[in-house]
C-alpha angles and dihedrals in degrees: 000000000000116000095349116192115208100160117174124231107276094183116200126190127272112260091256106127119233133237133218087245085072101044081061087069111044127031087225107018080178095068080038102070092028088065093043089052091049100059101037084055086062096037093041088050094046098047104017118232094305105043091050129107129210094195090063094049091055092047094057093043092043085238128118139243094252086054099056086046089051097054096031107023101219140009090264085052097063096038085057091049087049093053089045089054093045094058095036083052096056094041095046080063096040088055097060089056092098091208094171094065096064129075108265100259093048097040074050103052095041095058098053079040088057094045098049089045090050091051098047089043101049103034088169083068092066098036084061091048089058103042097052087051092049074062088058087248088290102140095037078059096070098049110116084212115035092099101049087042087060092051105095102044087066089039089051089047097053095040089059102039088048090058086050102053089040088052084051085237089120139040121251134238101053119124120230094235099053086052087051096052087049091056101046092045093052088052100034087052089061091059109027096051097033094107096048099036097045089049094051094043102035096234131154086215084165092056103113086236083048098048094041094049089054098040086052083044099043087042092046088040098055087042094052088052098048092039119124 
């Protein structure tokens, strides 16, 4: 598969500051957070909010419950920090990218590459996805920086496809986010159905031909759409 991203999850702490209360209880309250994080992501992602344990999650990271309460608040608290992370995570990628150095179809083409290639990568991503929208988005809802995290995707979008249309290389009239929901619905797809759609046709879609075929169709598909 060309330029396949499989990144592992590099988990980073929440933006909560800590306080020297905490450093007394750990020697790197840092590490601390960026385990716990790590593993709720997996065991938010297998079971969904509700069917998550804390318990289990302190057991793995040799912490305890009233430590993760102390860094998160709440349970809620840390599955929101995980879904923060998860998006920052993927962003912070995106953002090495340097898409505006390339010329707009292949800036093009390496960002739904990318996509494809991170969804496929880092299926806990979009098991959280789904589960947060099977909660309505409530709890994403409540994130004070969902939204700016989430910034510079569209602006990356708009910048590209702006140089495109100027270059005469796209067509106009078409609006960043929508490009950014196809995107995301031709690479999620690929992740979120492959069980079920695999079962009822009969299809090896994990095999690396297969992979390959459907990230060069999903990239010349989404081209084809946006070309002038």
């Amino acid at each position: 598969m060309n330029q396949s991203v499989h990144s592992r999850r590099e988990a980073k702490p929440v933006s909560k500051a800590v306080s020297g209360k905490a450093t007394t209880r750990t020697n790197d309250p840092v590490r601390t957070m960026a385990g716990i994080l790590e593993m709720a992501t997996t065991e938010f992602a297998s079971k969904g909010l509700s069917g998550a344990r804390i318990d289990e999650i302190a057991a793995a990271t040799r912490t305890s419950k009233r430590m993760i309460y102390y860094y998160f608040g709440s349970k809620e608290g840390l599955y929101i920090a995980v879904l923060e992370e998860a998006y920052r995570r993927m962003r912070r990628i995106e953002g090495e990218l340097h898409l505006e150095d390339l010329p707009p179809e292949e800036a093009l083409r390496r960002l739904v590459g990318f996509t494809f290639d991170h969804h496929y990568g880092n299926p806990d991503f979009v098991r959280l996805v789904m589960s947060e929208n099977m909660e309505r988005g409530v709890y994403l809802a409540q994130s004070k920086s969902i939204q700016e995290l989430n910034v510079p995707a569209i602006q990356a979008i708009r910048n590209l496809y702006d140089r495109g249309v100027a270059s005469g290389v796209f067509r106009p009239g078409l609006d960043p986010i929508d490009i950014h929901a196809s995107i995301s619905a031709l690479t999620f797809f690929n992740v979120s159905n492959q069980h079920t759609f695999g079962l009822i046709f009969k299809l090896d879609a994990n095999s690396p031909q297969a992979l390959a075929a459907r990230r060069d169709s999903v990239i010349e598909m989404f081209v084809r759409f946006v070309r002038a």
